[in-house]
Structures are given as C-alpha cells and as structure tokens.
N, CA, C and O of each residue as an XYZ file, in Angstrom:
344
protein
N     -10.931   -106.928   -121.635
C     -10.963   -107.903   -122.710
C     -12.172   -108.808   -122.552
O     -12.612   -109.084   -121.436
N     -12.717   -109.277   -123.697
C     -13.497   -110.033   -123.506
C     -13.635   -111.467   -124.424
O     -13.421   -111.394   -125.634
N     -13.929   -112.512   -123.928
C     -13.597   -113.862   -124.163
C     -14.592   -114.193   -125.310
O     -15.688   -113.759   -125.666
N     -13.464   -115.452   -125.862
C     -14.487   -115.445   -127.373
C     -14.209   -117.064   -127.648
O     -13.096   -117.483   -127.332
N     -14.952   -117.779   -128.091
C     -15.057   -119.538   -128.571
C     -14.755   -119.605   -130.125
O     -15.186   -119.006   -131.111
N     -13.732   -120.697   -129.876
C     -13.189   -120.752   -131.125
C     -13.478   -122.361   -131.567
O     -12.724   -123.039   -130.870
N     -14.234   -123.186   -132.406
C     -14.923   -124.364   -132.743
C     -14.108   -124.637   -134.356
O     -14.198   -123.897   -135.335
N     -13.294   -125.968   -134.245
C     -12.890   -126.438   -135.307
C     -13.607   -127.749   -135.544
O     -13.538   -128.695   -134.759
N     -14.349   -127.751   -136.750
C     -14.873   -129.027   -137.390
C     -15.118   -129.731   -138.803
O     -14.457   -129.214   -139.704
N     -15.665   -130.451   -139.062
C     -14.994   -131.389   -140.303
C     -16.404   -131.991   -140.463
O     -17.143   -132.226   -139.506
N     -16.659   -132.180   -141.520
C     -17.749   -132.793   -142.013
C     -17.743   -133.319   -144.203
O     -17.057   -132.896   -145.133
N     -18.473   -133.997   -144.155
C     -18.741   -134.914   -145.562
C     -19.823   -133.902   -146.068
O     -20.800   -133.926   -145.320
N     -19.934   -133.143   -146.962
C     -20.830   -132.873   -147.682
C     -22.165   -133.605   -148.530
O     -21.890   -134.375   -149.450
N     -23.512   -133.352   -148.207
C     -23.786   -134.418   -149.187
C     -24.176   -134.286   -150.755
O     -24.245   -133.143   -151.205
N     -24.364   -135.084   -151.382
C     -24.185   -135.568   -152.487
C     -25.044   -134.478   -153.568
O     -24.733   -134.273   -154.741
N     -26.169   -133.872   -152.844
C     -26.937   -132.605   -153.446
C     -26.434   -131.358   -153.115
O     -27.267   -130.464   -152.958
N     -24.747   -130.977   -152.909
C     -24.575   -130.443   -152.292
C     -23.561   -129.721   -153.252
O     -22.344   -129.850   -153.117
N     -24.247   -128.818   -154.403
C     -23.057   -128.582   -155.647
C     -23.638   -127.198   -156.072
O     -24.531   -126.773   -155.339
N     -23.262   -126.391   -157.182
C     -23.482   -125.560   -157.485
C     -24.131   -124.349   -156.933
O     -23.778   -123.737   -155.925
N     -24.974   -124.121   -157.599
C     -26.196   -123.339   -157.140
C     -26.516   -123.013   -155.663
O     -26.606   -121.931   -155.082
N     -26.705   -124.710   -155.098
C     -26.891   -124.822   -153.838
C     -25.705   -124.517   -152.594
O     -26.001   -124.132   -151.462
N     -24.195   -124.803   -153.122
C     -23.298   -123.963   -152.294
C     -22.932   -122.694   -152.726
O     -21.919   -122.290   -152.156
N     -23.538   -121.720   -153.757
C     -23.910   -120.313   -153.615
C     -24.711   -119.625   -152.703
O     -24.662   -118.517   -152.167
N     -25.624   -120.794   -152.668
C     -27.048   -120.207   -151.372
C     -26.499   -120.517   -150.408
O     -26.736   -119.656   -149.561
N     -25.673   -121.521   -149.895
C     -25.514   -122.119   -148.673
C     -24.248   -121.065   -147.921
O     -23.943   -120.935   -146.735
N     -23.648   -120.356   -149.271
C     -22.212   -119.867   -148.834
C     -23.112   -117.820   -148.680
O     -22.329   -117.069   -148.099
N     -24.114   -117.288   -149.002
C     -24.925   -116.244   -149.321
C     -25.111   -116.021   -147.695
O     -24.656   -115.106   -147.009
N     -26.047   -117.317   -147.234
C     -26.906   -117.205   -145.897
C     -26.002   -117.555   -145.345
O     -26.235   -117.294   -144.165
N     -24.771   -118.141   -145.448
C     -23.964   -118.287   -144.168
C     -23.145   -116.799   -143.849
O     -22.779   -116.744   -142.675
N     -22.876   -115.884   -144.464
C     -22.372   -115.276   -144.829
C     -23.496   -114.138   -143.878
O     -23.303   -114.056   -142.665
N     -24.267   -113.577   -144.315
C     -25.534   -112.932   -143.984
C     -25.974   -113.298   -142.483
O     -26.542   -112.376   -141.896
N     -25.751   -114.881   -141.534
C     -26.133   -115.021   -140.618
C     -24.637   -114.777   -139.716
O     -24.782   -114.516   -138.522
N     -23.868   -114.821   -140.014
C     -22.297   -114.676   -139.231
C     -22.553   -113.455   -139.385
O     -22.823   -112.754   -138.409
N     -22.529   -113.107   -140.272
C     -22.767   -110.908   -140.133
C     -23.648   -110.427   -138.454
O     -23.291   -109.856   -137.423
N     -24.861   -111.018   -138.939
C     -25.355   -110.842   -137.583
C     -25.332   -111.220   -136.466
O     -25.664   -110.516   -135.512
N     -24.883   -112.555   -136.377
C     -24.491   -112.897   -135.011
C     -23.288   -112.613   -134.332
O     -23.077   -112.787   -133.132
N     -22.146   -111.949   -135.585
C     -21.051   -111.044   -135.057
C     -19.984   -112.317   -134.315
O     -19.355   -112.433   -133.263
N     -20.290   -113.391   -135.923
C     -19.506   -114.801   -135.559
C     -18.546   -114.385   -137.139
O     -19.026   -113.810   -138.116
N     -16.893   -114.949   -136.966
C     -16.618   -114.978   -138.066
C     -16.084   -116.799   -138.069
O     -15.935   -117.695   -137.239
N     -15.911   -116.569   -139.837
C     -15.518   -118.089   -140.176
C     -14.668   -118.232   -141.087
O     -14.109   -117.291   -141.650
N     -14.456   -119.596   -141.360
C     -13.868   -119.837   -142.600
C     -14.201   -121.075   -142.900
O     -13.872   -121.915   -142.063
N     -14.858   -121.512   -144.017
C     -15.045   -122.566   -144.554
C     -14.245   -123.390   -145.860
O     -14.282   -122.820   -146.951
N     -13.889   -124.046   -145.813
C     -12.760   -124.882   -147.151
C     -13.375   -125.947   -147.484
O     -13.751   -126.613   -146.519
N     -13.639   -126.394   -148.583
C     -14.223   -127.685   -149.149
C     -12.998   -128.153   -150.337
O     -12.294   -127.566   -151.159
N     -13.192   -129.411   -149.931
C     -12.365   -130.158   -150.632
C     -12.735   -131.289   -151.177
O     -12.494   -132.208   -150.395
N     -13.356   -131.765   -152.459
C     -14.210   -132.606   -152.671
C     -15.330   -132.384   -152.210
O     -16.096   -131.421   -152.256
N     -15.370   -133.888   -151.519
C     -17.092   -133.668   -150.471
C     -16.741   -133.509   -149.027
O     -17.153   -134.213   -148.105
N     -15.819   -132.359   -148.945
C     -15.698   -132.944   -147.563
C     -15.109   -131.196   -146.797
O     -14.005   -130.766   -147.130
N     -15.937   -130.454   -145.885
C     -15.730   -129.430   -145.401
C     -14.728   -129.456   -144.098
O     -14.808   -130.369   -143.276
N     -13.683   -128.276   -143.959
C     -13.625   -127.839   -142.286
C     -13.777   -126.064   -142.443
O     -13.554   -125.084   -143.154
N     -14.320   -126.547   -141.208
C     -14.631   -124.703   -140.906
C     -13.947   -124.755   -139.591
O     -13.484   -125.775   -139.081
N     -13.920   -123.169   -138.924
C     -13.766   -122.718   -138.002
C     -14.692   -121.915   -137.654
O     -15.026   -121.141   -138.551
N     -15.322   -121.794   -136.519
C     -16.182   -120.533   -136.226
C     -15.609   -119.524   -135.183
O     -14.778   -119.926   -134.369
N     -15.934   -118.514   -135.181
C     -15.441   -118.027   -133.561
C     -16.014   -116.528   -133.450
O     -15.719   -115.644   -134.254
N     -16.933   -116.343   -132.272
C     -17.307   -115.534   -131.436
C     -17.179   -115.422   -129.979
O     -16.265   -115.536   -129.163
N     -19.327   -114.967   -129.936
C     -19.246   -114.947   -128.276
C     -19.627   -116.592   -127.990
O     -20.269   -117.384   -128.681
N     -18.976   -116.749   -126.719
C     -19.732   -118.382   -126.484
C     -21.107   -119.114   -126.772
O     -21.432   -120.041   -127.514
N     -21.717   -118.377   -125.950
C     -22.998   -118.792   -126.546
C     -23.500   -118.815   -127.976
O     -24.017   -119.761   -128.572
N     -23.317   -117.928   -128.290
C     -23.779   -117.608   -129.944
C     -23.013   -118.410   -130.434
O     -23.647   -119.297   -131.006
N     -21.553   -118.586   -130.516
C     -20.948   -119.802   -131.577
C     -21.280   -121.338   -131.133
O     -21.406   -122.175   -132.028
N     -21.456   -121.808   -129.465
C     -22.314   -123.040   -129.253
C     -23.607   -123.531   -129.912
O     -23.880   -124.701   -130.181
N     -24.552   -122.163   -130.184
C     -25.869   -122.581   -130.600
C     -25.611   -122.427   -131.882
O     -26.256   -123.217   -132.571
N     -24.758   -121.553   -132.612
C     -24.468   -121.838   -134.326
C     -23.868   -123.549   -134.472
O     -24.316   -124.356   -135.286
N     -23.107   -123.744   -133.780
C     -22.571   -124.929   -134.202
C     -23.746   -126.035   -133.985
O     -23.584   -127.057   -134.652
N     -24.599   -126.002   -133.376
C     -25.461   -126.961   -132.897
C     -26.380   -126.460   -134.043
O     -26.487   -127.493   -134.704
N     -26.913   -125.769   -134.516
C     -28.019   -125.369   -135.962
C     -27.245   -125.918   -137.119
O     -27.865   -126.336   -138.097
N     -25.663   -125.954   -137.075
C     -24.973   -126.463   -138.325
C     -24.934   -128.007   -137.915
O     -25.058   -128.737   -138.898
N     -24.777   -128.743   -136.590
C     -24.875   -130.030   -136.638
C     -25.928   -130.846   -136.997
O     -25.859   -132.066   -137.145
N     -27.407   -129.791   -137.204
C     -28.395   -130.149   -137.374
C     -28.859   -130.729   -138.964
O     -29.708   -131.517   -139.380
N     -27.769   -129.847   -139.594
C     -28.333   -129.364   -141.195
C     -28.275   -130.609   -142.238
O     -27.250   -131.272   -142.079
N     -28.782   -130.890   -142.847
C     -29.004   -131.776   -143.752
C     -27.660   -131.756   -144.907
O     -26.938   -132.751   -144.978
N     -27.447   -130.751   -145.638
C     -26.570   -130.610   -146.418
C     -24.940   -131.432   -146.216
O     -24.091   -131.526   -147.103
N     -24.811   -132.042   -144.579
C     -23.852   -132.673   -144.801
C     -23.643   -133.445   -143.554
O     -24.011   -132.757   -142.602
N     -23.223   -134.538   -143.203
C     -22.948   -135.285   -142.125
C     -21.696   -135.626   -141.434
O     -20.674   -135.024   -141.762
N     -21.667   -136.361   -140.679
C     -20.113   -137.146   -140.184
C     -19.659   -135.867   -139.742
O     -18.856   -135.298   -140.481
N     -20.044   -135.243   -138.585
C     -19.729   -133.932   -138.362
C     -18.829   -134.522   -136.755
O     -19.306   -135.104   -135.781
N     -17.447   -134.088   -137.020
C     -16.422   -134.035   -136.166
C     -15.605   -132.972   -135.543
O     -14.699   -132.390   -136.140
N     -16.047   -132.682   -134.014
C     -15.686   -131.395   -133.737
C     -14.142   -132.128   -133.070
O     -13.894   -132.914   -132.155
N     -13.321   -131.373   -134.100
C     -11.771   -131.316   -133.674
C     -11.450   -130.534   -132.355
O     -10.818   -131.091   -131.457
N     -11.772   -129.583   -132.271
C     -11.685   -128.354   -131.173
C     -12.261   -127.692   -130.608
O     -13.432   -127.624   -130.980
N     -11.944   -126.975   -129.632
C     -13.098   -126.047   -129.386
C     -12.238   -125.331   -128.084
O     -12.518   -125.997   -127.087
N     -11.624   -124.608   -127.849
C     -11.248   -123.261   -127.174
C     -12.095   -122.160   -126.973
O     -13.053   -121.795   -127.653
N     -11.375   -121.433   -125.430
C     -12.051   -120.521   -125.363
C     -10.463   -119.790   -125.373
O      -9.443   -120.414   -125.079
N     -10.508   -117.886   -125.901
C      -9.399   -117.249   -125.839
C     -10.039   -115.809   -125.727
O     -11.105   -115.352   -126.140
N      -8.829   -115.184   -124.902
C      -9.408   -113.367   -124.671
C      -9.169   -112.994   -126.278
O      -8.256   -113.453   -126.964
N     -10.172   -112.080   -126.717
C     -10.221   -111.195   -128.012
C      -9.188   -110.236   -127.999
O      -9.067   -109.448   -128.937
C-alpha cells in the first residue's frame, strides 16, 4: 500500500471571480490534477470555496502551496490535513 495526503480548506473567492473566469479556473484545475495524479473536489457557495485535495504527499503539499498563492481568492484556512494508506 501506499500512503496518500488528504488537505481540507476554505477560502473567500474574490470579487473578479465569476463566470467565464470560473470556467477557466475550473478547465486548468481540472487538466493540472489529471497530471499530477491529485484528485479533488471543489464547492462554492457564494464567494466562498472548500475543496479537498488528495494524493502523493509531496505533490498535494506543493499544489496546496501554488493554490495558497493564487490571487483569485483569499482567507485561505487549512481545516485538515491527514495522511492515509490508499
């Protein structure tokens, strides 16, 4: 078996953060989890996201740290974060 990181977090969307632009945002997220062989789930509610991520450790640490980076939304609160055998 091999071990996999599981990251729950919460964040405010911002305010340019509608249409069009969560087609693209939901396209490339979609397209970069493919390849990094991370899956997710994202829910928005208003302005205000939680996702889950979960892969290999490393790879879901440095995704979550490229998503804490991103402009599109702030107030980013990591609820969780486990590790569990696959």
């Amino acid at each position: 078996m091999s071990s996999f990181t599981r990251i729950l977090y919460t964040s405010a969307a911002a305010p340019s953060l509608g249409g069009e632009s969560m087609k693209h945002l939901m396209k490339s997220a979609r397209a970069t989890n493919a390849a990094l062989c991370v899956t997710s789930m994202l829910v928005r509610c208003g302005d205000h996201f939680l996702q889950v991520l979960e892969g290999n450790p490393d790879t879901v640490d440095e995704l979550f740290c490229r998503i804490s980076r991103d402009q599109r939304h702030a107030g980013i609160t990591l609820l969780a974060k486990e590790q569990a055998d696959q």
